[in-house]
Every structure is written in structure tokens, then in C-alpha cells.
LUMNUPA-979560 format. One record per residue (C-alpha): residue number from 1; z, x negated, y. Coordinates in pm, 1 decimal, decimal comma. Layout:
BEGIN
SITE|seq|pz|px|py
SITE|NUM|Z|X|Y
...
***
This chain:
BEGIN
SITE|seq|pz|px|py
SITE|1|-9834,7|-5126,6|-2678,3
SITE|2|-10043,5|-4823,7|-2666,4
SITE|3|-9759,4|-4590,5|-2731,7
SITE|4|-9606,2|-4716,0|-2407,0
SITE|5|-9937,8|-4640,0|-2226,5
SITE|6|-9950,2|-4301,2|-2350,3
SITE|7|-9594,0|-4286,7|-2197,6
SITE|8|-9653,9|-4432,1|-1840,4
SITE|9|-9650,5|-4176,5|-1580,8
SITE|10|-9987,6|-4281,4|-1437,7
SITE|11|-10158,2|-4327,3|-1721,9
SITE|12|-10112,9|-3955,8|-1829,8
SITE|13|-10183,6|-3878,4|-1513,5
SITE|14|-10494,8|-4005,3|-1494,3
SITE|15|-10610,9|-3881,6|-1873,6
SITE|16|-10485,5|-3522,2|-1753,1
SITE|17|-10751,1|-3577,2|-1454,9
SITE|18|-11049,0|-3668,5|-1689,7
SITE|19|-10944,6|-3414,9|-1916,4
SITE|20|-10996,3|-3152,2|-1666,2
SITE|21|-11279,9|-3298,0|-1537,9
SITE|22|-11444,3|-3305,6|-1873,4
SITE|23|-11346,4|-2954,5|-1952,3
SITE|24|-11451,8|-2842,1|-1644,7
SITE|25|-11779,9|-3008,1|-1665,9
SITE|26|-11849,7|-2873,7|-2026,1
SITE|27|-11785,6|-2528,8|-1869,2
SITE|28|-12000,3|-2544,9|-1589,9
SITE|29|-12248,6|-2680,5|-1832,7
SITE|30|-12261,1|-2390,1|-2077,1
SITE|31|-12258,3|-2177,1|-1752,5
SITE|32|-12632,6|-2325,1|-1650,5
SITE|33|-12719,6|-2306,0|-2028,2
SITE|34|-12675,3|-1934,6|-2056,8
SITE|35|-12869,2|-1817,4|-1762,9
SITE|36|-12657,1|-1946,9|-1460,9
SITE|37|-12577,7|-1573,8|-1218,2
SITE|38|-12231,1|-1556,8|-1112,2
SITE|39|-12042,7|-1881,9|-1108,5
SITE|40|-11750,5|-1772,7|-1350,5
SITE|41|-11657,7|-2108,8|-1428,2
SITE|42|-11454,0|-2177,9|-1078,9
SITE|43|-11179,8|-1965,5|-1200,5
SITE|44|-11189,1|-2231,0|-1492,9
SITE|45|-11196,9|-2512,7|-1259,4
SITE|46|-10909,8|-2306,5|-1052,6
SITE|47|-10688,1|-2292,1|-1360,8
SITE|48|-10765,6|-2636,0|-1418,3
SITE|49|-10709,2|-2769,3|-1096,2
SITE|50|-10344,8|-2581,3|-1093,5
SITE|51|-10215,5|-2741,4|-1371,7
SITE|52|-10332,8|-3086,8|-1249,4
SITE|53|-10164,4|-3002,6|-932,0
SITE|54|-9863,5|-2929,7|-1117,2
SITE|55|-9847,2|-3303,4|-1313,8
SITE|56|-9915,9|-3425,9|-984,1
SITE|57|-9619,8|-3271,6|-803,0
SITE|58|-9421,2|-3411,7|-1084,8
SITE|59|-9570,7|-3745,1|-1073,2
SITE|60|-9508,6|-3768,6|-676,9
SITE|61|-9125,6|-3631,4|-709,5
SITE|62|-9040,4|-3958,5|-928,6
SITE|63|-9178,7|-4172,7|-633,4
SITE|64|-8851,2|-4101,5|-492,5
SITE|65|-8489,3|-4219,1|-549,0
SITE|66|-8294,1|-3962,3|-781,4
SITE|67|-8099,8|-3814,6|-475,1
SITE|68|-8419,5|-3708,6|-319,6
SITE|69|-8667,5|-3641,9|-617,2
SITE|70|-8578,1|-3245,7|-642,5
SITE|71|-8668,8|-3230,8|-277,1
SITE|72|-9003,3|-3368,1|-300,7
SITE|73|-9099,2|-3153,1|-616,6
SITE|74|-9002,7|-2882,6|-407,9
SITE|75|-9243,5|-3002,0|-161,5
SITE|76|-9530,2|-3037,6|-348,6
SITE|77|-9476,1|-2713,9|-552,2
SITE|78|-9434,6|-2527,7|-272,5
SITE|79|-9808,2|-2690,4|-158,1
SITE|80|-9970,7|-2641,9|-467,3
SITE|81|-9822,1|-2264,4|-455,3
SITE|82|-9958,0|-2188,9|-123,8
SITE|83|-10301,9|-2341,7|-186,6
SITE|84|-10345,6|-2138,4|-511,8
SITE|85|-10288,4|-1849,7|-306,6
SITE|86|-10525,2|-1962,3|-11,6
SITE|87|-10825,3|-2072,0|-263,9
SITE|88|-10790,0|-1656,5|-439,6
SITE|89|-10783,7|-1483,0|-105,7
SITE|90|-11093,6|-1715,5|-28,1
SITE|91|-11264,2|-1630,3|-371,9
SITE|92|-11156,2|-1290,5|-349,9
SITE|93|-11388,3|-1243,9|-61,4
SITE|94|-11157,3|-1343,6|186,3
SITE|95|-11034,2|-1015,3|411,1
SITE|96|-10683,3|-982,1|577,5
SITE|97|-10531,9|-1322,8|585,1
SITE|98|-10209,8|-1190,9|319,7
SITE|99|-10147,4|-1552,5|192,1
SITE|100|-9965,5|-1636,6|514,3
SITE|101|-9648,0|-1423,3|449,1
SITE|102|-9578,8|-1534,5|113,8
SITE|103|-9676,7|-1932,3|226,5
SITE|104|-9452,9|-1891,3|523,4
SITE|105|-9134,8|-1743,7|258,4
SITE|106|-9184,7|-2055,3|41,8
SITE|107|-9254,2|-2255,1|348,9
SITE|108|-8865,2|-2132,9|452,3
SITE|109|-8727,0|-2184,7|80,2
SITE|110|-8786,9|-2539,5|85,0
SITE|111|-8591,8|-2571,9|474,7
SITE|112|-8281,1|-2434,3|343,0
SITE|113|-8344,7|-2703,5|107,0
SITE|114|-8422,5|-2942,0|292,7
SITE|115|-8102,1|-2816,9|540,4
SITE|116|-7886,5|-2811,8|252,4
SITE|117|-7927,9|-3130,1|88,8
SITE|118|-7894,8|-3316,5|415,4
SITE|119|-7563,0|-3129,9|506,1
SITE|120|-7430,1|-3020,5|221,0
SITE|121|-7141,3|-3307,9|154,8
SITE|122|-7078,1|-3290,1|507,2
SITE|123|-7013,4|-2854,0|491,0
SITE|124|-6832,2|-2815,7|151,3
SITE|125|-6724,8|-3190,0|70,3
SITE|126|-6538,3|-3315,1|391,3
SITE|127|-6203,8|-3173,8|257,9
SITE|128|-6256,5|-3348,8|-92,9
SITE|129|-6335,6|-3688,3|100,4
SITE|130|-6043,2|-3666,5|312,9
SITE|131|-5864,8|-3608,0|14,4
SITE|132|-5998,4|-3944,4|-181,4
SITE|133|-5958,8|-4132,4|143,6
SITE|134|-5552,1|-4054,7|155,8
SITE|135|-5516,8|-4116,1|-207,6
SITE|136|-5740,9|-4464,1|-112,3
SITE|137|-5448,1|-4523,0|140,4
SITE|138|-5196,8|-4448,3|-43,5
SITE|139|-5274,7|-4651,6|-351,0
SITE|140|-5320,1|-4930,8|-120,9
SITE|141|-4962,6|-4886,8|36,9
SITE|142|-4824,4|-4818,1|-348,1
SITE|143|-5012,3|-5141,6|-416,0
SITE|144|-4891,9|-5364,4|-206,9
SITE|145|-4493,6|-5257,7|-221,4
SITE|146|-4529,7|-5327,8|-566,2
SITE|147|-4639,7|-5723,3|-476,8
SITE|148|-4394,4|-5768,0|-250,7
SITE|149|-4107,5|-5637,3|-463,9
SITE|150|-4299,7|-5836,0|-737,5
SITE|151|-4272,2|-6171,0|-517,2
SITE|152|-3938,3|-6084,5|-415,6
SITE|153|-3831,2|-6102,7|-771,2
SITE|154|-3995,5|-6426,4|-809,0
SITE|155|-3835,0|-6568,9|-566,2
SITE|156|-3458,5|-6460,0|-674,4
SITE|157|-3597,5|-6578,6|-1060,3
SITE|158|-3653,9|-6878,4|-861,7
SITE|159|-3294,9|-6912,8|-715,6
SITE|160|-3145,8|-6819,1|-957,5
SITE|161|-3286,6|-7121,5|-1179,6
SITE|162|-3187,6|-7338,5|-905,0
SITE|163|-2909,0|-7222,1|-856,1
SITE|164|-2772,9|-7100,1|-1219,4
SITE|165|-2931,9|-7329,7|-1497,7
SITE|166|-3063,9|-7616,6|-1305,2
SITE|167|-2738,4|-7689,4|-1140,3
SITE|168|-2581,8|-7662,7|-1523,4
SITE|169|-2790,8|-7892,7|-1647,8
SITE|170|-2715,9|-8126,8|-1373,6
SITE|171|-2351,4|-8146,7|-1459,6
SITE|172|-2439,2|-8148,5|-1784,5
SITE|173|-2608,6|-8490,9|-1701,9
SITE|174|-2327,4|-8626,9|-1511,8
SITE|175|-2076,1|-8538,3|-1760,0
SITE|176|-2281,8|-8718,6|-2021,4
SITE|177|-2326,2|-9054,8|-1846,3
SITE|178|-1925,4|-9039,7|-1793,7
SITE|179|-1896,0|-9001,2|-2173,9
SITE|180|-2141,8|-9288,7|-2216,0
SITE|181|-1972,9|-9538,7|-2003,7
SITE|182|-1639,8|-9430,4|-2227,2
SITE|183|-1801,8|-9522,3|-2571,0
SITE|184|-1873,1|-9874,3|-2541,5
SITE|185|-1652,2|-9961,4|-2822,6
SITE|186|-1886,5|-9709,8|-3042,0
SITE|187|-2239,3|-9850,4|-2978,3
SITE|188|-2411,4|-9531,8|-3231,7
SITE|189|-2227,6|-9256,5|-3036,9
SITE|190|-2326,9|-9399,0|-2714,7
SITE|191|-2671,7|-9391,7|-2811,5
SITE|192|-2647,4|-9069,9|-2888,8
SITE|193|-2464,9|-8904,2|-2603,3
SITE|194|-2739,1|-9121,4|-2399,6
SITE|195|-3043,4|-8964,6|-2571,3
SITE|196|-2861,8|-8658,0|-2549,3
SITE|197|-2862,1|-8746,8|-2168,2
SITE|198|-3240,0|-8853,1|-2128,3
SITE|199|-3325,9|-8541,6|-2287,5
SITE|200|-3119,4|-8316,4|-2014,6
SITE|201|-3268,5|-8512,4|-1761,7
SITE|202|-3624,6|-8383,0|-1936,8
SITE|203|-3498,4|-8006,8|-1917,2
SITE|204|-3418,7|-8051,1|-1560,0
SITE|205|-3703,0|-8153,5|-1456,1
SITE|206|-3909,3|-7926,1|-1683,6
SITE|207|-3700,2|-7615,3|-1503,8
SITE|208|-3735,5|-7768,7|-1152,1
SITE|209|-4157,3|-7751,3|-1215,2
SITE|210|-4100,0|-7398,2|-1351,4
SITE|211|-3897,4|-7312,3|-1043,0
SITE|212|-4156,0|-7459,7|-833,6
SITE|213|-4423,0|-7318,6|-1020,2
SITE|214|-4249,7|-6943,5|-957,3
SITE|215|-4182,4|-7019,5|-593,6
SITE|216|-4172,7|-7335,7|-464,5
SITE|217|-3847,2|-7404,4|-220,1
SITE|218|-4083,9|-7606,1|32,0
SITE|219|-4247,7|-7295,1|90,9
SITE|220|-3966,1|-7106,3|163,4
SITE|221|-3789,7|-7335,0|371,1
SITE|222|-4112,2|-7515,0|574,0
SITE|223|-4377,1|-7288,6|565,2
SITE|224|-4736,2|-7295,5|408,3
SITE|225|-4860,0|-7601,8|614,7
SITE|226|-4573,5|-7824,7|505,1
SITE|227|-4606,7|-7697,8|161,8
SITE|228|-4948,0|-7792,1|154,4
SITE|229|-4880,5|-8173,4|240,2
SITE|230|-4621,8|-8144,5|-27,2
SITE|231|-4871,9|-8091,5|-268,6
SITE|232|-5116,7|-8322,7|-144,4
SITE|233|-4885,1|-8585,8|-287,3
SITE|234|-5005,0|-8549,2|-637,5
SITE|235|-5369,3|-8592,7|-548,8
SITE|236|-5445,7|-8957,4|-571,1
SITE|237|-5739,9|-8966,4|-305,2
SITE|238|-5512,2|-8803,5|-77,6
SITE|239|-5515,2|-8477,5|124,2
SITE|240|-5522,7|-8390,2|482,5
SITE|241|-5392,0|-8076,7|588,5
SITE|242|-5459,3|-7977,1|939,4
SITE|243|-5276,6|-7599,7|1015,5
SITE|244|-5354,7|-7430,3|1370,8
SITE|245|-5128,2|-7107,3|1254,7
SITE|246|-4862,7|-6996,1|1512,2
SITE|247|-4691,0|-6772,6|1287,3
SITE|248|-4579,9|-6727,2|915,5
SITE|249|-4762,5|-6511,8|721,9
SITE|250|-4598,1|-6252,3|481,5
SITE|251|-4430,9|-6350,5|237,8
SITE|252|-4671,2|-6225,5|-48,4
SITE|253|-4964,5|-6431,2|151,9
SITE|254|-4809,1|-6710,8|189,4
SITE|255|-4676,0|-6703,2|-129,9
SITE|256|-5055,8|-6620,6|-248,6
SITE|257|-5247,2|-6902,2|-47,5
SITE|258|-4998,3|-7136,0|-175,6
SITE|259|-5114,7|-7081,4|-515,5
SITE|260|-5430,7|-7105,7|-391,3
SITE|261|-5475,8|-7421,6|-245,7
SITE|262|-5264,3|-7563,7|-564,0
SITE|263|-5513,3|-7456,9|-779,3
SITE|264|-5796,4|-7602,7|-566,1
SITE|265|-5601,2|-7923,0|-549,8
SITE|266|-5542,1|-7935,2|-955,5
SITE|267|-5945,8|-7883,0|-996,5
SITE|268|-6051,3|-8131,1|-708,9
SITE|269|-5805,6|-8365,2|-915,5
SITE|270|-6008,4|-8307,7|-1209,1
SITE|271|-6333,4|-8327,0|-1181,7
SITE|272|-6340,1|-8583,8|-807,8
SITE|273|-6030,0|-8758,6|-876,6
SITE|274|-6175,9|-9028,5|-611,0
SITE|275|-6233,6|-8795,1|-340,8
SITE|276|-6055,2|-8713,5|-70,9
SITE|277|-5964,7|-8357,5|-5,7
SITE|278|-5903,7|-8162,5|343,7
SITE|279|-5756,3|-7836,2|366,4
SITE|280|-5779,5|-7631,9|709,4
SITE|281|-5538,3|-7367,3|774,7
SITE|282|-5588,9|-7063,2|1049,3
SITE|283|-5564,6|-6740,6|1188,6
SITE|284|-5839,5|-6513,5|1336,2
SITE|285|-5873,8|-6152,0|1341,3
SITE|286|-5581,8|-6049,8|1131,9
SITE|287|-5715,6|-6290,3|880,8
SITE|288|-5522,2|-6607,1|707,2
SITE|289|-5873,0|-6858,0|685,3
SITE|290|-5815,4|-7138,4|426,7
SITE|291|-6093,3|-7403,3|365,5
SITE|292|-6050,8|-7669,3|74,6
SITE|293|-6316,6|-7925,0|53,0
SITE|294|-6400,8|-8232,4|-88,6
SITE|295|-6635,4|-8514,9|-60,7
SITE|296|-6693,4|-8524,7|-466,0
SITE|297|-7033,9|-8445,8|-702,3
SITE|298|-7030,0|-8092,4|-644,4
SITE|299|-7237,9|-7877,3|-841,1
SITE|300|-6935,8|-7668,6|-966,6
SITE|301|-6988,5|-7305,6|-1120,5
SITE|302|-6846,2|-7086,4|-948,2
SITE|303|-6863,0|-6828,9|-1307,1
SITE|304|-6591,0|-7139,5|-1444,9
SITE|305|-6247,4|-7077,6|-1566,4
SITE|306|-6090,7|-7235,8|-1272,7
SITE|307|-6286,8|-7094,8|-952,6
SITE|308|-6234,2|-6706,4|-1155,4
SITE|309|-5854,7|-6762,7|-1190,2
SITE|310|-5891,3|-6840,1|-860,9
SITE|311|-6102,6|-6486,4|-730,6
SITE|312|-5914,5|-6308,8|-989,2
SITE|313|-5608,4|-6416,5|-770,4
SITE|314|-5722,8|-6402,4|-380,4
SITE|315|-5903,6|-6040,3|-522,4
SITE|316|-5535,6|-5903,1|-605,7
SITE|317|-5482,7|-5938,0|-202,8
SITE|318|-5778,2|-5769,2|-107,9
SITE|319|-5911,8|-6121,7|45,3
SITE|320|-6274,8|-6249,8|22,6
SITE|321|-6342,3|-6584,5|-77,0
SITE|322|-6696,6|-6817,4|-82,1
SITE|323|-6796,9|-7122,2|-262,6
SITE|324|-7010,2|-7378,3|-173,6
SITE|325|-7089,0|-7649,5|-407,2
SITE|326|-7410,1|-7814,2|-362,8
SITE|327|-7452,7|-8148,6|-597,0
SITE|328|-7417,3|-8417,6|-409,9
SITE|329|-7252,1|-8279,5|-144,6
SITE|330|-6910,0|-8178,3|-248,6
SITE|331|-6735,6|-7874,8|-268,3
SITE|332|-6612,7|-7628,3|-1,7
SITE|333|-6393,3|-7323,4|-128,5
SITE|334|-6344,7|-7060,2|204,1
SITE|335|-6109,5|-6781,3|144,3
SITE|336|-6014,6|-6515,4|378,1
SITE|337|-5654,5|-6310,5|289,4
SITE|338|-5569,4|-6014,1|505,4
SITE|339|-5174,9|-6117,2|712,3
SITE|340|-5163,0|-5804,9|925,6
***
């Protein structure tokens, strides 16, 4: 504890202050002790009272944020300079005022300072910001091609599922239950070719969530509104969806606030099963504006697995999203996706 005294700024301030004022003091004292005459000791006390003036221009520069802490020791130097110089013309018997050209020199030093730490990003650094504002823009553009052709190879995954291995398993099923109804003489290989059968029917519908789950048809062919009712059917409370959008969105948003409100739907599910869930769909200011809320407990954390998956995933579209979850009260998930 008294190490970190020692330490503080103030503190040694304020021992550096009683120091001088006790050495000062003993000084003047031995002064009147041998005989007083001249008073010698206020070029003691001058010394003195530079160096405190030199802690204290220290200890007044780290009043200030970094950016601006050279400046003010700067200042105060340049004070403590010119009154050292004003206090020996005065006890050099004063004369010719010649501490007002060298206070008026430092007195210009610390302007150019001043001028130069106000405008110096704005003189040297303008071409070095433009520069890290086009790379800004063009790492955004780069960005976002590369979700879009990412989407657009979900999607053809996605038909191609449908289209390719789904479709194969289906006939697969159908040629199955044809070689079922031909083994009825043959009760053991019937059984068989019938488990055979359930378990295709298992696959297909295993590959039709993973289809969905890549990128659902319903979206595709009926738009984000339509989608969401879709998969408001697997909420047993129910879901409303009420959409006022007069347009698509791109793909890659759509595509995204799908996701979005499935995941919201999946963790309203699970922790306010009962509760009934409303999802509002809009468009202002360039902005796609979803709101999912329910009428549950509440009190979720937003720092859980679920509601980070879900920022992790409106963050990768440069959107904004807000949680409101007050115990008792439900909970109200806003999010905000750029559609421009």
C-alpha cells in the first residue's frame, strides 16, 4: 500500500512541494543565523521553485488524453521557461525588458505546435485515408460477391439434392414396395425388402431437411413472407407473420433473414413452447426490419449460444440487431439487414 502511494502522481507531487519548502526554509534559516545582509537564499528558492515547476508541468500534461498530453507539456514548459526568465531579469535589477524576445520565440514554438497537431492528418494524411477508405470499399464489394456466389452454390447443392439423390431415393422406394407386393409367398424376404423400404423412406426425408436446411424451396419459389408461415408450422403455440414488403430482397438477404427467423423460432420453441410468437416483416430506408417476439418468461441472455449464432450470422451482412428480454415480459429480437 505505501509503495503505491509513493507511486501516485499527486502524492509525489505534493512531497516534492514540502520538500522544497523545507529546504527552502532551512536555507533561509541559516541565512538569518549567519548575520542576514544580502538575501542569497532566493536564488535557492529560484532553483527550487524551477524544478517544482517542472514536476508540475508534468503532472498537468497527464490531465489530458494521450493525443493531447505532449501539447499541454509544451504549454506549461514553455510557461515555466518564460517565468524563469522574467523572475532573473527582475532579480537582476530589472533594466531593458530582454525576456520578451526569447518568451515571444517559445511563445511561437508551441503555435506551430499547436497548428500542427490540429492539422497535421488533415495536410500529410488525406492521401493515406483515401487510400484505406477505397481498400474499405473494395473489401466490402470483394465481400459480398463472395456471399452471393457462396449462396448461389447453396442453392444449386440444394437442387441438385432434389433433383439428383432425392428423386433416386424416391424410385428407390417405389421400386421396393413393387418388390414387396411380389414376395408374398416369401414372408422373410418381404420383411426385408420392406425394412429396406422404411429405411429409404428415412433417407429421404433426412435429405429433404438437409435440402431445406441449405435452401429451402419455399423460399425460392414464395418469397420470405410465405416462407416464414411455412415455418411457423412447427411451432406449437403458433406464429403470425404479418409482411408489409413490396419487393424481394436479394437473394443473400433473404436467404439470410430466413435463417434468421428459423433460428428465433427453434429457441422460442425451446424455452416458451406455450407462447405464441409474431414475426413482422418490412422495409424502410434501404433496410429489411424483422421483429420476432414472444409472449414467454423472458429473461434470455443475450451472451447465450443461440442469440450469438444468431449476431454471429446477421453481423456477416453488415446488419444490426437488438434484444429485448425483460422477465416477465417476453422476448423481442429486432434486426436490421441492409437490401439496397
Amino acid at each position: 500500500m505505501l509503495a503505491k502511494r509513493h507511486q501516485d502522481p499527486d502524492s509525489m507531487l505534493a512531497a516534492h512541494a514540502a520538500v522544497s519548502a523545507g529546504v527552502g526554509l532551512l536555507v533561509t534559516f541559516i541565512w538569518g543565523l549567519t548575520g542576514a545582509g544580502t538575501f542569497w537564499p532566493v536564488w535557492v528558492w529560484f532553483g527550487l521553485g524551477v524544478l517544482l515547476a517542472l514536476d508540475f508541468s508534468w503532472w498537468y500534461s497527464r490531465q489530458f488524453e494521450s493525443r493531447r498530453q505532449w501539447l499541454a507539456l509544451h504549454l506549461a514548459l514553455t510557461a515555466v521557461a518564460s517565468g524563469a526568465l522574467f523572475v532573473i531579469w527582475l532579480l537582476g535589477g530589472g533594466g531593458s525588458f530582454w525576456p520578451l524576445v526569447p518568451a515571444f520565440c517559445l511563445a511561437g514554438l508551441f503555435a506551430i505546435h499547436l497548428f500542427l497537431s490540429e492539422y497535421w492528418e488533415r495536410l500529410f494524411h488525406s492521401g493515406r485515408e483515401q487510400e484505406l477508405t477505397q481498400r474499405v470499399d473494395e473489401l466490402t464489394r470483394t465481400r459480398q460477391g463472395t456471399l452471393e456466389a457462396q449462396a448461389a452454390q447453396l442453392r444449386q447443392v440444394e437442387r441438385d439434392l432434389h433433383d439428383g439423390a432425392q428423386s433416386r431415393l424416391v424410385a428407390l422406394s417405389m421400386l421396393l414396395a413393387r418388390a414387396e407386393t411380389k414376395l408374398d409367398d416369401q414372408p422373410e424376404a418381404a420383411e426385408l425388402v420392406r425394412q429396406a423400404r422404411d429405411e429409404a423412406g428415412e433417407a429421404i426425408t433426412e435429405l429433404r431437411d438437409l435440402a431445406r436446411g441449405i435452401a429451402p424451396p419455399v423460399l425460392s419459389d414464395r418469397g420470405l413472407a410465405d416462407a416464414a408461415r411455412s415455418l411457423g408450422t412447427r411451432v406449437p403455440a403458433g406464429v403470425t407473420v404479418e409482411s408489409t414488403l413490396a419487393r424481394r430482397p436479394p437473394p443473400i438477404i433473404e436467404t439470410g433473414a430466413y435463417f434468421v427467423i428459423a433460428e428465433s423460432l427453434t429457441n422460442a420453441t425451446k424455452h416458451a413452447p406455450e407462447a405464441p410468437v409474431k414475426v413482422t416483416l418490412a422495409e424502410g430506408e434501404g433496410q429489411l426490419n424483422l421483429v420476432i417476439s414472444d409472449s414467454g418468461p423472458g429473461g434470455a441472455d443475450p451472451k447465450g449460444s443461440g442469440l450469438t449464432g444468431l449476431r454471429h450470422r446477421v453481423d456477416a451482412l453488415d446488419g444490426r440487431m437488438g434484444i429485448s428480454s425483460v422477465p416477465g415480459e417476453g422476448t423481442v429480437i429486432r434486426v436490421d439487414l441492409p437490401c439496397e
